[in-house]
ROBA-415921 format. One record per atom (N, C-alpha, C, O, CB): residue in three letters; z, y, x. Coordinates in steps of 0.2 Angstrom, whole numbers, plus 2048, in hexadecimal, padded with zeros to 3 digits. Atoms other than C-alpha are relative to their C-alpha. Glycine has a CB too. Layout:
ALAZYX/...
This chain:
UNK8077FF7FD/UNK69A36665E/UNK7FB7FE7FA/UNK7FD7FA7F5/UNK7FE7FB806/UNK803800807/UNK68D367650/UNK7F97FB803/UNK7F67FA809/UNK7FD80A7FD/UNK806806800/UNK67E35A64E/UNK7FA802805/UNK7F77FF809/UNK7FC8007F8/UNK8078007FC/UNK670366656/UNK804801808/UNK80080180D/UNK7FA8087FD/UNK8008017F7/UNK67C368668/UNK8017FA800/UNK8017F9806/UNK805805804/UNK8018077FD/UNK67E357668/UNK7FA7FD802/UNK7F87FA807/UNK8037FB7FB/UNK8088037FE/UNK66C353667/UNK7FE805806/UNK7FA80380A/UNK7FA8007F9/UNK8057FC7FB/UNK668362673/UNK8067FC808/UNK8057FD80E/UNK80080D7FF/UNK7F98017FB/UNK67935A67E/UNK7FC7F9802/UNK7FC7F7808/UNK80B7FF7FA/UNK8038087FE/UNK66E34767C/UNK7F9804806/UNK7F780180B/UNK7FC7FB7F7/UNK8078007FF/UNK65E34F681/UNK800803807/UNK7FD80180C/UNK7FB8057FB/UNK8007FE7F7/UNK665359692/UNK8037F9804/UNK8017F8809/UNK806806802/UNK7FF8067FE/UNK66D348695/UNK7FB7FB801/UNK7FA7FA807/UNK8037FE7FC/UNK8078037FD/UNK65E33E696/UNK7FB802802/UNK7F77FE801/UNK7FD7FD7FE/UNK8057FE7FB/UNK65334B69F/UNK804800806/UNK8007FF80A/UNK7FD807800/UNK7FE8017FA/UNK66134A6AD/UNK8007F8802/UNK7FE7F5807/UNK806804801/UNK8038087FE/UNK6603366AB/UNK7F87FF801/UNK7F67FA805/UNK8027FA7F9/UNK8078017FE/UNK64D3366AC/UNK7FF804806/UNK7FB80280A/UNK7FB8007FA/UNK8027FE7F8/UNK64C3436BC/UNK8057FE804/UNK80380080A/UNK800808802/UNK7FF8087FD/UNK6583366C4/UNK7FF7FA801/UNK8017F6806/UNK8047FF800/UNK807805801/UNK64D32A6BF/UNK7FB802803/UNK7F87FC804/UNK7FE7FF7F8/UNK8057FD7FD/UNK63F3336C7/UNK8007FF808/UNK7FC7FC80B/UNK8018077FF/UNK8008007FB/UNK6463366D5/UNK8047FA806/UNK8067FB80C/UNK8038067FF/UNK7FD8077FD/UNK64E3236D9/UNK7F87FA801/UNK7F77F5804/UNK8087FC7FA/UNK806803800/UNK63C31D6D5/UNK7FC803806/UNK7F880080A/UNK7FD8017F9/UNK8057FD7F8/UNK6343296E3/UNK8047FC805/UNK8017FB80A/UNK7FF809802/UNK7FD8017FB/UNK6413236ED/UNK7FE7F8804/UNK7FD7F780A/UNK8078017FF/UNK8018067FF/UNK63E3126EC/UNK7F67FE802/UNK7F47F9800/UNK8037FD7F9/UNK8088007FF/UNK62A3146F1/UNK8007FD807/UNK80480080B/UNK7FC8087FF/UNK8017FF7F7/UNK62530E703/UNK7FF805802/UNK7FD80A7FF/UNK7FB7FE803/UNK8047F97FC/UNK62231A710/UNK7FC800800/UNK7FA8067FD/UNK7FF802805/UNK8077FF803/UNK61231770E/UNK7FE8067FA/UNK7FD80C7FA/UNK7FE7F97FE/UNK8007FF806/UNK61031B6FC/UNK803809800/UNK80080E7FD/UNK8047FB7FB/UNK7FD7FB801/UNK61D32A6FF/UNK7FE807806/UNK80180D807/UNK8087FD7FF/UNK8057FB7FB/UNK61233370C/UNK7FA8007FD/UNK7F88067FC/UNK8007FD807/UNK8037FC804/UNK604331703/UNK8028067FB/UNK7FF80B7FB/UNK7FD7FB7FD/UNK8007F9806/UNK60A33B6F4/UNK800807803/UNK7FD80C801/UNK8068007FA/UNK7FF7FA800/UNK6123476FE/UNK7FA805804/UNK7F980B803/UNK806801803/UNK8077FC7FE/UNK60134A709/UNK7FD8037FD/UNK7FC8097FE/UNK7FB7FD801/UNK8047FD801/UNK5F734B6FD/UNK8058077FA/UNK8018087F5/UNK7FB7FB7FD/UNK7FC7FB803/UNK6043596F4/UNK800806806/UNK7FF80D805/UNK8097FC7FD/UNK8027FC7FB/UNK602360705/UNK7F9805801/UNK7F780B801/UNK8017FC804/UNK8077FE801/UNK5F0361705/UNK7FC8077FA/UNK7F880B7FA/UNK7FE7FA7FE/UNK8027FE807/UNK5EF3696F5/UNK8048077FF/UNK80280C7FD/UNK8017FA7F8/UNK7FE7F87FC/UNK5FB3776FB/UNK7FD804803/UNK7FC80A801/UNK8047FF805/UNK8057FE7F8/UNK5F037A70A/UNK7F98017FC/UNK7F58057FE/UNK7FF7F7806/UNK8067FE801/UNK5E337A701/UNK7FF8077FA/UNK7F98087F7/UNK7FC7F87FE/UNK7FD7FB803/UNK5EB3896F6/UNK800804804/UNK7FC809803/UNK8057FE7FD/UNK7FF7FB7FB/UNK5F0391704/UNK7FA802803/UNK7F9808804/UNK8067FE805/UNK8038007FE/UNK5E238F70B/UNK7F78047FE/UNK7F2805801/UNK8027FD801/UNK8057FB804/UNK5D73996FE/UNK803806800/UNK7FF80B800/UNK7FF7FF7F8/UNK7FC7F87FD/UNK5E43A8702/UNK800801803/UNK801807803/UNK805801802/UNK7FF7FF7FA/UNK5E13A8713/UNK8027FB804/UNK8077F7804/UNK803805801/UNK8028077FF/UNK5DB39C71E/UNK8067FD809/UNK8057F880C/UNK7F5801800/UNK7FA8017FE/UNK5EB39D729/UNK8037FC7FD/UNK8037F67FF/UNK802805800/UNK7FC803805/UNK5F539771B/UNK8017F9803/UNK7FC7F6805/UNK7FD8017F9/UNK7FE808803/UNK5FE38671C/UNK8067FE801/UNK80B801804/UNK7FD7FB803/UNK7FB8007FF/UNK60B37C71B/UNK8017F8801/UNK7FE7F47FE/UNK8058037FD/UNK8018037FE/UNK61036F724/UNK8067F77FB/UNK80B7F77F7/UNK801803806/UNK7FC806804/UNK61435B71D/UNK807800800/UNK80B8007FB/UNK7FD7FA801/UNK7FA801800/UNK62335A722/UNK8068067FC/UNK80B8047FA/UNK801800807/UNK8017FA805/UNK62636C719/UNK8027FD7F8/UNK8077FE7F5/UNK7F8802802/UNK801803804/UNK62236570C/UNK8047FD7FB/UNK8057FF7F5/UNK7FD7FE802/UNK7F9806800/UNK62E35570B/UNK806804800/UNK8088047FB/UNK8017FB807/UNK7F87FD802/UNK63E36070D/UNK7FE8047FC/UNK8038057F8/UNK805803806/UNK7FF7FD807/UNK63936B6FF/UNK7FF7FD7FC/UNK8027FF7F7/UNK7FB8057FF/UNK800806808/UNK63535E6F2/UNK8077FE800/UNK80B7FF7FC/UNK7F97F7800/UNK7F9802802/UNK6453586F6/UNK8088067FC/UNK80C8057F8/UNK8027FE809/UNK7FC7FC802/UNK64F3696F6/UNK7FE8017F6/UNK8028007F1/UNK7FE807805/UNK8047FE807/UNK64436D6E5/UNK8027F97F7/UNK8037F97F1/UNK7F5800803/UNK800806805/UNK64735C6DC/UNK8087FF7FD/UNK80A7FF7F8/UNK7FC7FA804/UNK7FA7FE802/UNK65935E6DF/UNK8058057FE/UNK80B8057FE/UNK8027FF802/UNK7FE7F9802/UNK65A3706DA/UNK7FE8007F9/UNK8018047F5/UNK7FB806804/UNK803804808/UNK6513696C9/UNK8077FA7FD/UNK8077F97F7/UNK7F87FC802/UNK7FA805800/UNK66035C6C9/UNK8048037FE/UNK8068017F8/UNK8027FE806/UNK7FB7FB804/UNK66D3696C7/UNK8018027FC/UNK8078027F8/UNK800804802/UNK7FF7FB805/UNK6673736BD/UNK7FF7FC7F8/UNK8017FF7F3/UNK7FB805800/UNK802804804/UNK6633656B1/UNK8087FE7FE/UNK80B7FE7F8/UNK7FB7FA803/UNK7FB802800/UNK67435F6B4/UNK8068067FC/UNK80A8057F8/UNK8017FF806/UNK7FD7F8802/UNK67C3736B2/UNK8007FF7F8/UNK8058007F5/UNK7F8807802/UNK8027FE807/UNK67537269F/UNK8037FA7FC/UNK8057FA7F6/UNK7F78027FE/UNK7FE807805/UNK67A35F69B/UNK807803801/UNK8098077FC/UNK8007F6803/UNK7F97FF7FF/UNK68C3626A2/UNK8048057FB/UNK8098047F9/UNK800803807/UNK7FB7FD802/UNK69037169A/UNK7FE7FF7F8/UNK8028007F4/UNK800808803/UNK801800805/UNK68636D68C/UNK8087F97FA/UNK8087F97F4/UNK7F97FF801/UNK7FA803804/UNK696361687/UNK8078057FF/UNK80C8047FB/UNK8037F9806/UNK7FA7F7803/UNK6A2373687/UNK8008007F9/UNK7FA7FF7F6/UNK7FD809802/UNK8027FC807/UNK6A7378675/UNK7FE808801/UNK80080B807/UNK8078007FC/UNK8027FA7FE/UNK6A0389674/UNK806806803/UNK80580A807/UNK7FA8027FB/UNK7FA7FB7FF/UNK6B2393675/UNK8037FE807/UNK80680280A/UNK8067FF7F9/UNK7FF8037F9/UNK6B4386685/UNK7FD804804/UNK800805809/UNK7FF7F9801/UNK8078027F9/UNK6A438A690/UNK803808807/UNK80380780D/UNK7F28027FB/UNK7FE7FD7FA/UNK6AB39B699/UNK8067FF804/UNK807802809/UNK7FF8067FF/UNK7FB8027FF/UNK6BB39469B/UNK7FE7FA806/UNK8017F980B/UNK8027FD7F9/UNK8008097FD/UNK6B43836A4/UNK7FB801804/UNK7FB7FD808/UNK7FE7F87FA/UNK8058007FD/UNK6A438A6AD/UNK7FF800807/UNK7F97FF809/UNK7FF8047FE/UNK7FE8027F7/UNK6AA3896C2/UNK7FF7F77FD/UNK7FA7F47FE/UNK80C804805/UNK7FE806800/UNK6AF3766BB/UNK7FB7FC7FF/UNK7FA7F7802/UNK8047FF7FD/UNK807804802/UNK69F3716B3/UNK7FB802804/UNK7F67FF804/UNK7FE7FF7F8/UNK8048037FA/UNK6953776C0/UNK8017FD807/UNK7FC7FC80A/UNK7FE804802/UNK7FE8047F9/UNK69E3706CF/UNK7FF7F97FD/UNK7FD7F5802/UNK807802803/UNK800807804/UNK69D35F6C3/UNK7F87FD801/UNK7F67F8804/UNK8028027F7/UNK8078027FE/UNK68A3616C3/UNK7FD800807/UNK7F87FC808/UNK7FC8057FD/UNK8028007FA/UNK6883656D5/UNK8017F9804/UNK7FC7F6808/UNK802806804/UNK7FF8047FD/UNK6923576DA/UNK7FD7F97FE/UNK7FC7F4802/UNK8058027FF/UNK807806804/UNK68734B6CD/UNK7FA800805/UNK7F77FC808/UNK7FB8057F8/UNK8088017F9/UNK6783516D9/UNK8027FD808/UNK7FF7FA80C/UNK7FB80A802/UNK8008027FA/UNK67F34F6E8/UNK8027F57FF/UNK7FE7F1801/UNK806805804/UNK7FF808800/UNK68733B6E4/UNK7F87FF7FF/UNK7F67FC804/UNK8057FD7F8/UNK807805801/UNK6723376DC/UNK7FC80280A/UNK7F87FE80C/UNK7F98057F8/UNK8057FC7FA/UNK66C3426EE/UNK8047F7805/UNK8017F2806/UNK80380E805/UNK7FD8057FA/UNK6793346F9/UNK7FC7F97FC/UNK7F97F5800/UNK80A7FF802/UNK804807802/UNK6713256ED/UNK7FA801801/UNK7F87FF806/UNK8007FC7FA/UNK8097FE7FC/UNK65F32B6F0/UNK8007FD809/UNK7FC7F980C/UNK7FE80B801/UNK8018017F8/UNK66332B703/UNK8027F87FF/UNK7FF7F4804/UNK805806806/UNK7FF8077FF/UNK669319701/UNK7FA7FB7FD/UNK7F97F6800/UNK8077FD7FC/UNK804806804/UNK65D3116F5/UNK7FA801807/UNK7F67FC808/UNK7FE8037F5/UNK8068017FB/UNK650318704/UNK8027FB807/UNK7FD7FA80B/UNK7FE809804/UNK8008047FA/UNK65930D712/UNK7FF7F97FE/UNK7FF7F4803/UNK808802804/UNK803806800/UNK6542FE709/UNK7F98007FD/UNK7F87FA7FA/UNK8057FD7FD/UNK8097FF801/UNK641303705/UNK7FB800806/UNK7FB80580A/UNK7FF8067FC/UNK8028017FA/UNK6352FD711/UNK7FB807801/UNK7F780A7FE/UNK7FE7F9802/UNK8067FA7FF/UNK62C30B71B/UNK804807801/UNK80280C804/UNK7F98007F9/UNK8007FA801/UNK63A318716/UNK8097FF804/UNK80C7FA805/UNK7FE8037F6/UNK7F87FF7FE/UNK64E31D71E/UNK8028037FC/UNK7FE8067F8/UNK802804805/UNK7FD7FC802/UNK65B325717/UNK801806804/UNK7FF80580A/UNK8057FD7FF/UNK7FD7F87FA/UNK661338720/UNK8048027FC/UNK8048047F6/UNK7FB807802/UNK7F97FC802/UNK67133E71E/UNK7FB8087FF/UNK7FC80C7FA/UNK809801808/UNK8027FA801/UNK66734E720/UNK7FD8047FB/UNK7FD80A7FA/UNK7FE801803/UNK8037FE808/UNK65C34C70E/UNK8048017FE/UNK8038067FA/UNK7FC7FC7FC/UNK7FA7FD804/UNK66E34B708/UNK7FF806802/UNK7FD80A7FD/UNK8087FC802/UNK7FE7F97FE/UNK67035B710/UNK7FC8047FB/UNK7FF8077F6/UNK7FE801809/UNK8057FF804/UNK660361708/UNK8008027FA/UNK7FF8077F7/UNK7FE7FD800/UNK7FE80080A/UNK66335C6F7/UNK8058047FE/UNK8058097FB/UNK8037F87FB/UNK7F77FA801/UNK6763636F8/UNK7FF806800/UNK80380A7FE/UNK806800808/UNK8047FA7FE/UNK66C3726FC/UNK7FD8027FA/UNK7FF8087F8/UNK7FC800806/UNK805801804/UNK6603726EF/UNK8068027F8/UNK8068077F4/UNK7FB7F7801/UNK7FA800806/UNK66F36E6E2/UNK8038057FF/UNK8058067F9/UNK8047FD800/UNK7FD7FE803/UNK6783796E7/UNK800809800/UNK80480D7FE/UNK8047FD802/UNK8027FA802/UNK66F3886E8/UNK7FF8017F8/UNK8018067F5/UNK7F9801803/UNK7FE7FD807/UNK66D3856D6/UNK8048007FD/UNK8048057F8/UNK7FD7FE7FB/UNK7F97FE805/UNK67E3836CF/UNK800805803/UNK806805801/UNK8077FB7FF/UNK7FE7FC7FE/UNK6803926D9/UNK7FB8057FA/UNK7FE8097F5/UNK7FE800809/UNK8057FB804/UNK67039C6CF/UNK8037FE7FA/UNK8058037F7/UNK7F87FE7FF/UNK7FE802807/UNK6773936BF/UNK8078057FE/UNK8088087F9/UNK8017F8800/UNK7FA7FC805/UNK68939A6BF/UNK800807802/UNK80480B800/UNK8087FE800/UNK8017F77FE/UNK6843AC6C6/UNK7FD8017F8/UNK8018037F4/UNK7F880280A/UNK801801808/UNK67A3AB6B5/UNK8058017FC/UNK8068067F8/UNK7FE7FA7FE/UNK7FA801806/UNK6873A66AB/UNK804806801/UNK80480A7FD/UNK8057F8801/UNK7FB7F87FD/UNK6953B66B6/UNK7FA8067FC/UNK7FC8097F7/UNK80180180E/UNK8027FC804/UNK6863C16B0/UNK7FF7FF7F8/UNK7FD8047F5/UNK7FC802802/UNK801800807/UNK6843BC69F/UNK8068027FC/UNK8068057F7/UNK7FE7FB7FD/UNK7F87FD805/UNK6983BE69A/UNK800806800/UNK8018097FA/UNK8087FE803/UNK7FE7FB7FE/UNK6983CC6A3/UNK7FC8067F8/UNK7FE80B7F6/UNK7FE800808/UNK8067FD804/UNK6893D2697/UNK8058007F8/UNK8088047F4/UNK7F77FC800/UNK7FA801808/UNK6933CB686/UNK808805800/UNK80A8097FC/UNK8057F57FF/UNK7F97FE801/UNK6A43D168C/UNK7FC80C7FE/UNK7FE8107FA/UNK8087FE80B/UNK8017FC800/UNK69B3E368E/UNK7FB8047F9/UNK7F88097F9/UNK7FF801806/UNK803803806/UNK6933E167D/UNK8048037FB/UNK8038017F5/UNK8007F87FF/
């Protein structure tokens, strides 16, 4: 591995430790606190939609299971690029099912500690069903990620 994918190998590495750092710090907010933000993230939807047409909206709860899907669809893919970024390059189509099931399974273990770190923060629960969510979220992207990857060989090998 050459000096600059080690450093591009550090830097996907500690954007997936700092957006699980992110995402154990929201977790840890009161309910309080973690209904404010998402209100007012609501609001400011609404009030988007609502320059579109004045139908438009969506509801808080809405809201909340999409930040969840979305944060752990960002998760993945963060994960996707560390993971494989440790492949030698003559490895990576060789190993590509392995290191994305490696990254999904990364998001989902942080998605079950999230839901834990919320059953001891006052104001908030754990739900097996945010697991659900995030698992969802995850794994629509390692899904987008190696459909990518099946079309890009496909593009080299016909090359």
């Amino acid at each position: 591995m050459s000096r600059r994918d080690k450093i591009i190998s550090c830097i996907l590495w500690c954007a997936s430790a700092l957006w699980i750092a992110f995402i154990f710090i929201n977790s840890m907010q009161t309910g309080n606190e973690s209904g404010a933000m998402s209100g007012s993230v609501t609001d400011a939807i609404n009030a988007f939609l609502g320059s579109i047409h004045n139908s438009l909206h969506v509801s808080h709860h809405f809201v909340r299971k999409a930040a969840h899907f979305t944060e752990f669809a960002l998760l993945a893919t963060l994960l996707c690029f560390a993971v494989r970024s440790l492949t030698r390059k003559n490895d990576q189509n060789k190993h590509n099912l392995l290191w994305v099931f490696a990254a999904f399974f990364g998001a989902v273990i942080t998605a079950a500690i999230d839901e834990t770190i919320q059953l001891f923060t006052d104001g908030r629960v754990g739900s097996a069903v945010d697991v659900l969510i995030d698992s969802s979220g995850a794994a629509c992207a390692t899904l987008v990620f190696f459909l990518i990857l099946v079309v890009l060989k496909r593009k080299r090998t016909e090359i």
